[in-house]
ZAMARGU-4260 file (C-alpha; in steps of 0.2 Angstrom, whole numbers, plus 5000, padded with zeros to 4 digits):
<rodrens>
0) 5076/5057/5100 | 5060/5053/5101 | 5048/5041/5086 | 5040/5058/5084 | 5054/5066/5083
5) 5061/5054/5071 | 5046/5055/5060 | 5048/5074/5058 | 5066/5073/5052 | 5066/5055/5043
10) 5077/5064/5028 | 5090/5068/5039 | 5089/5051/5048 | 5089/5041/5034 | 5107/5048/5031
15) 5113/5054/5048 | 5110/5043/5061 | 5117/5026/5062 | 5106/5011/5063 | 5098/5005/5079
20) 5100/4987/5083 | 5090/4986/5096 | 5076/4994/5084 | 5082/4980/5073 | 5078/4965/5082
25) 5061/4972/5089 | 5058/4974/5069 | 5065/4957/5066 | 5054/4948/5082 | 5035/4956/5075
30) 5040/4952/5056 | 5042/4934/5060 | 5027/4934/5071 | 5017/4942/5055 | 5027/4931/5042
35) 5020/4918/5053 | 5001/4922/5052 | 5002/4924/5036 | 5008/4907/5032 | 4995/4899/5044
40) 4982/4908/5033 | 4989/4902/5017 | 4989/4885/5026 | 4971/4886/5030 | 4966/4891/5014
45) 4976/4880/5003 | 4987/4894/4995 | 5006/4897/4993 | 5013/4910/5003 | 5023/4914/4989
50) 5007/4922/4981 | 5006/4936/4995 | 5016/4952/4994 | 5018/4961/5011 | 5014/4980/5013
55) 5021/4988/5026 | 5013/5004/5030 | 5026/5018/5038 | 5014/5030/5038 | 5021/5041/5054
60) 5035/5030/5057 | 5054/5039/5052 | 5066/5034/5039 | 5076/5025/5048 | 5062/5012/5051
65) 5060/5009/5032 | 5081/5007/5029 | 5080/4994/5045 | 5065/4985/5037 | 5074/4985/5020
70) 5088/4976/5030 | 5075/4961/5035 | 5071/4960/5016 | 5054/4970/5015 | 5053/4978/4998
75) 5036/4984/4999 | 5030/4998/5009 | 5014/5007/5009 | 5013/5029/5015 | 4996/5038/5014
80) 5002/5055/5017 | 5009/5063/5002 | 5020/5075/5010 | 5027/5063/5023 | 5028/5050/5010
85) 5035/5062/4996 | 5050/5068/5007 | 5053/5049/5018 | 5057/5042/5002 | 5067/5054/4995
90) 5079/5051/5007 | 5076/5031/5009 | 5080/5031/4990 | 5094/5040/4992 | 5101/5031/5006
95) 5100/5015/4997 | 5108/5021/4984 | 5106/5015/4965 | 5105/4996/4968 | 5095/4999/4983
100) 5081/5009/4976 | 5078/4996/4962 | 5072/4985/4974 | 5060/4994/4982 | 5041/4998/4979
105) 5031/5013/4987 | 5011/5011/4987 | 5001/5025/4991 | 4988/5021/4999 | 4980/5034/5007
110) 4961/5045/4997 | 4970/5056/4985 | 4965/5074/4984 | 4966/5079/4964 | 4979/5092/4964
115) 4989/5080/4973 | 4989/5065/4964 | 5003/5072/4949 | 5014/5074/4964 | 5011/5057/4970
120) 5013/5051/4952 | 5030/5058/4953 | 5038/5046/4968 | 5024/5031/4969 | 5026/5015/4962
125) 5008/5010/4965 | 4992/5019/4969 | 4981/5008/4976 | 4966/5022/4980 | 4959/5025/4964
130) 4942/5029/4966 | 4936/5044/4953 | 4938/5048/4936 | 4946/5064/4940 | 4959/5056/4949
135) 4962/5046/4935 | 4966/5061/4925 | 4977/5069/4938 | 4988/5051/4939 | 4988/5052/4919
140) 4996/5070/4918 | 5009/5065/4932 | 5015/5050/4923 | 5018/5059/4909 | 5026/5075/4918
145) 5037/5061/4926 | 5041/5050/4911 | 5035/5035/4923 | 5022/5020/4922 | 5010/5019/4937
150) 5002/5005/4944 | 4984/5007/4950 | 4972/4999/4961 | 4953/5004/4962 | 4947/5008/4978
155) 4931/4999/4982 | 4918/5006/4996 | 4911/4992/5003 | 4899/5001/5015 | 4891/5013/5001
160) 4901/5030/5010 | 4911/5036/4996 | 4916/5051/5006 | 4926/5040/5015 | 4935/5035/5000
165) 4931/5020/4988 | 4923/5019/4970 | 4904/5009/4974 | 4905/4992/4966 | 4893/4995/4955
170) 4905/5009/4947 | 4919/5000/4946 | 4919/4993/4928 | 4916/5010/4921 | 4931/5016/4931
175) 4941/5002/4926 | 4940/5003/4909 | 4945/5024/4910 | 4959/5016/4918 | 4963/5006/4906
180) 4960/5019/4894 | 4978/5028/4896 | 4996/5024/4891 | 5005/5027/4906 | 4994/5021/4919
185) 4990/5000/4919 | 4977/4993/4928 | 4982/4980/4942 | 4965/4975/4952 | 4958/4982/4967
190) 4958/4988/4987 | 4945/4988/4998 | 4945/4991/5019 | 4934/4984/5029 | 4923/4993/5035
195) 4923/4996/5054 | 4912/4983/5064 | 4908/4975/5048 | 4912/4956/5048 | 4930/4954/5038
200) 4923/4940/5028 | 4909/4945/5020 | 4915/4963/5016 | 4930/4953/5007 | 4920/4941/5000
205) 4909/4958/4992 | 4927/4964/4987 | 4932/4944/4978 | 4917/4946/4968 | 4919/4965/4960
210) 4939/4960/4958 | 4933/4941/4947 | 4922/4954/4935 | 4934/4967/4933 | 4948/4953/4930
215) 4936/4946/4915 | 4937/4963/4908 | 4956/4964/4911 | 4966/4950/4913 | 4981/4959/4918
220) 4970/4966/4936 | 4974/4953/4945 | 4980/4958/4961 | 4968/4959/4976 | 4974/4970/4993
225) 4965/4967/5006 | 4966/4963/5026 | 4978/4973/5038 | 4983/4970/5056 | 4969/4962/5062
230) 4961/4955/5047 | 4974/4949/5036 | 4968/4929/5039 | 4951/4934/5032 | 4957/4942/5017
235) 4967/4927/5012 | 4954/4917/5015 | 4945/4929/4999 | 4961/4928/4989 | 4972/4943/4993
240) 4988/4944/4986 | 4994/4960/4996 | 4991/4965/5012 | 4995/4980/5022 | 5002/4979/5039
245) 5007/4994/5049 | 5004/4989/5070 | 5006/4972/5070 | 5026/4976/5064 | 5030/4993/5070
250) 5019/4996/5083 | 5006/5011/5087 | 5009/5026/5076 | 5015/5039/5085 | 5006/5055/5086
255) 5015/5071/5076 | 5006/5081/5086
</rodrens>
C-alpha cells in the first residue's frame, strides 16, 4: 500500500495494520537530525531546549505515521485539514486508547472556514489560526456544543495579505481581547508564517513585537509558534516556543490526488 493509499484509509490503519519498523527507524533517524537543530538553535541563542515544544504537522501523512511518532515520544502534532484531521484522529485516539490519548495534543493549523470551526472545536486541542472575529464565535459555540476548553493562537499576516490567512498586526489587540472575551476559549499567544521569499528574521522579528504587546495585555499569551522545516533556527532566534515541522521528519507529502 501505497503513502497515499495509507493517507486515504488512516482509520483503518491506525487499528489494522501492524507497525512498520522500517518506517520506524527512518522516523526515528530525521527526529534526531531535527532534535538536533533545534538544540543548536537553542545553543546559539542562549535558550533551553526545554522551552520549545515540537509540532509535528501529518497533514497527508496516514495514522499509522502518527502512532509511530507517538512511539518516539512526539505528543504534539499539528493537521490543517479538518476532515482529514477530524477522522486521523479518531482513530489515533482510539488506538492509543484511554491513557494514550491523554498524552496527546492535536493543533489545527490550517485558515478555518466559519462553518467549520465548531467541528474543529470538537476534536482540537489548539487552534493556532485565529485570524477573525467570526471565527472567534464559531470556536465559542463549539466549545460549548463540546463541553471543552480551546486553546488559541492568533494568526498574524506578516505581508499585509489577509486572504492568505493572518489577522494584520495592527488588529491584533482588538482580536485578542474578543478572545479573551469568552469562557471556553483562552488566549495563548500567536502564529505567524513567513512569508515566501521574505527574509525569516525580520518577518519573526515583526511577529516578536505584536506577541511582547499582546502579552502585556495578557500575560497568560505567552506562547509564540513560529519557524518550520527550513526556518525553525530563525524563529528561535525571535523567541518561538513551538515550531511546526512537517518535511524535515516525514518527508514530501504525498499527493491524494
Amino acid at each position: 500500500m501505497t503513502a497515499s493509499d495509507r493517507a486515504q484509509s488512516g482509520e483503518r490503519l491506525a487499528s489494522d495494520e501492524p507497525a512498520d519498523e522500517s518506517r520506524l527507524e527512518e522516523l526515528r533517524a530525521t527526529l534526531d537530525v531535527v532534535s538536533a537543530r533545534i538544540e543548536r538553535g537553542c545553543a546559539d541563542a542562549g535558550r533551553d531546549p526545554g522551552e520549545v515544544t515540537l509540532v509535528v504537522v501529518t497533514k497527508y501523512f496516514p495514522a499509522s505515521d502518527v502512532l509511530l511518532l507517538h512511539r518516539l515520544g512526539v505528543r504534539h502534532f499539528g493537521e490543517n485539514r479538518d476532515q482529514e484531521a477530524g477522522e486521523k484522529f479518531r482513530a489515533v485516539r482510539r488506538a492509543l486508547g484511554e491513557a494514550g490519548r491523554d498524552h496527546l495534543t492535536l493543533h489545527f493549523i490550517g485558515q478555518l472556514q466559519s462553518n467549520k470551526a465548531g467541528h474543529v472545536a470538537g476534536y482540537a486541542d489548539v487552534v493556532q489560526s485565529v485570524d477573525r472575529p467570526k471565527i472567534v464565535s464559531a470556536l465559542d459555540r463549539g466549545a460549548h456544543a463540546a463541553d471543552r476548553r480551546l486553546r488559541l493562537l492568533l494568526q498574524v499576516s506578516l505581508d499585509g495579505d489577509t486572504a492568505r490567512g493572518g489577522v494584520l498586526p495592527e488588529a491584533a489587540d482588538e482580536l485578542a481581547d474578543e478572545v479573551a472575551a469568552h469562557e471556553l476559549l483562552t488566549l495563548k499567544g500567536v502564529m505567524a508564517v513567513a512569508p515566501l521569499g521574505a527574509d525569516a528574521d525580520a518577518a519573526f522579528a515583526r511577529l516578536r513585537e505584536v506577541a511582547d504587546r499582546i502579552r502585556a495585555r495578557h500575560p497568560g499569551a505567552d506562547w509564540l509558534s513560529a519557524g518550520m522545516s527550513a526556518d525553525l533556527e530563525a524563529g528561535l532566534r525571535h523567541g518561538a516556543t513551538h515550531l511546526r515541522v512537517g518535511t524535515a521528519i516525514l518527508g514530501s507529502r504525498p499527493s491524494l490526488l
